[in-house]
Structure formats: structure tokens, C-alpha cells
C-alpha positions, -999 to +999 in steps of 0.1 A: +050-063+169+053-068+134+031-089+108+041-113+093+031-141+068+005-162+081-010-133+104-042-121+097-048-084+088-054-065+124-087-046+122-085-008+109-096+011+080-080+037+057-095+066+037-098+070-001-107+100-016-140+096-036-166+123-061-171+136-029-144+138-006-127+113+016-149+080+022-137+059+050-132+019+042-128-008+066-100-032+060-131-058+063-145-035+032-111-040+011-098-073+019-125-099+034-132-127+007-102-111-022-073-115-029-053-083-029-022-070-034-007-040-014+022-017-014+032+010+010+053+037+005+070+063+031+055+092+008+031+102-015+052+122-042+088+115-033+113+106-055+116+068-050+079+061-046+072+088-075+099+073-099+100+039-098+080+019-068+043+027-079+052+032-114+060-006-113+026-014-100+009+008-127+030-004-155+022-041-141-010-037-130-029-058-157-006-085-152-010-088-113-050-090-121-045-113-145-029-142-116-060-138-101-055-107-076-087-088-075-071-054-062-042-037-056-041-012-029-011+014-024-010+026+011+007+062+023+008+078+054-006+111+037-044+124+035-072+113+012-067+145-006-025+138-013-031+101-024-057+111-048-039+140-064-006+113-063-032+087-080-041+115-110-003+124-114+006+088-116-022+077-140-030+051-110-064+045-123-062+006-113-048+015-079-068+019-048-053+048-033-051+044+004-044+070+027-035+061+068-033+098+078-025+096+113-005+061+108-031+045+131-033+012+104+008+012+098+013+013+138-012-020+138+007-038+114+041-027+131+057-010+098+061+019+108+091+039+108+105+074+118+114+094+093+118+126+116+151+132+103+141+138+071+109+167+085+089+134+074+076+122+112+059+087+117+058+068+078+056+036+063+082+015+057+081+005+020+066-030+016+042-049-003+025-079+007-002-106-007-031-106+014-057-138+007-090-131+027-072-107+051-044-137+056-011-121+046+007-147+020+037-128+014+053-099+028+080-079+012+099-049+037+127-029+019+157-010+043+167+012+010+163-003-023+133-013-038+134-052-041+118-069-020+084-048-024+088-041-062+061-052-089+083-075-103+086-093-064+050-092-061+046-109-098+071-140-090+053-150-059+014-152-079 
């Protein structure tokens, strides 16, 4: 089943790559008492998400603080090693750069898709969503363009 707004985040937690190698976060860790903003993409690197989905969040990322959102998280199903080298490549420095290797988070939420076709597997679907104290506000799912789960979709509904 998938979330939806209203729902409250399912328990989980998601890796980040750290000075020392991966650290493991609880979604208690990242979202319990902020308000935070996440994105998904199906890939760390591809064209879509590497050209325009989290460049939108970079480029806006000062502005989504600034209506009061005290993170913003991008989640992949990649490793904690992929999201960080993604992160350095994309000058993400304001991004939490989540990794959900084995899709274990995105199969909780229900948004995941298969992506076998493409020599992909199990992925994300692209979304973003508002998430107030782990309560999801809005939530944004794109089928192929980016809309719905763009920077510019996040910013009109702060």
C-alpha cells in the first residue's frame, strides 16, 4: 500500500555516507520534530535525476530552508558510497544524501517500482514529499516527467 498525505512515515532507516564510511540513520533520527523535505529518484547518476530533478533542489535549496523546512533529504535506491560520490558531483552540499540500498524503506512506503527492463531492478519512483514531524503534508509521484516532484512543486506548496 501506498502513503499517502496524512500517513505517518512507516518506521526504517536509510544510510548516509559519513568521514568514515556509511552511518546508518533512523527515519526517527531524520524526521521526528522537523520539517523536511524529500525527493526520491530511480537513480543516482542518470540522466533525468543528474540533469534536472536534483539540480532543482540544489539550485533551490536556500529558498526551501528559508519557508521554514529544516532539511532536505534526496533518497536513491543506490549504496552510501554512489549517493555520496552523486552528492560531490552535484555540489549537493545542502542535501542529505540518502541511500535505501536494498529498497527495504521504498517497499514500506509503497513507491517502489521495477525498473528490470531497463538492467535497473527494484527503484524508486520519482517523488518528493513534505514530511512535518514524520506526517507526510504533501506528496508528489511523477509517471515520466518531472512535475509533480520538481523543486518548483515543492516551493508552491511551503
Amino acid at each position: 500500500m501506498t502513503v499517502k498525505v496524512g500517513d505517518k512515515l512507516p518506521a526504517g532507516s536509510l544510510k548516509v555516507m559519513g568521514a568514515e564510511g556509511p552511518q546508518e540513520f533512523t527515519i526517527s533520527d531524520l524526521f521526528d520534530g522537523k520539517k523536511v523535505v524529500m525527493l526520491a529518484v530511480p537513480g543516482a547518476f542518470t540522466p533525468g535525476c543528474s540533469m534536472t530533478h536534483l539540480p532543482g533542489f540544489v539550485v533551490s535549496a536556500d529558498k526551501i530552508k528559508a519557508n521554514g523546512i529544516d532539511s532536505i533529504i534526496c533518497l536513491s535506491v543506490n549504496d552510501a558510497f554512489v549517493m555520496g560520490a552523486w552528492g560531490t558531483a552535484q555540489n549537493a552540499d545542502e542535501i542529505i544524501m540518502a541511500a535505501d540500498g536494498s529498497a527495504d524503506y521504498t517497499k514500506a512506503l509503497g513507491l517502489e517500482m521495477d525498473a528490470s527492463g531497463f538492467g535497473m531492478g527494484l527503484r524508486s519512483k520519482r517523488y518528493a514529499m513534505i514530511v512535518d514531524d514524520g506526517v507526510i503534508t504533501y506528496l508528489g509521484v511523477d509517471a515520466k516527467a518531472i512535475e509533480a516532484s520538481a523543486a518548483e512543486a515543492v516551493l508552491e506548496q511551503l
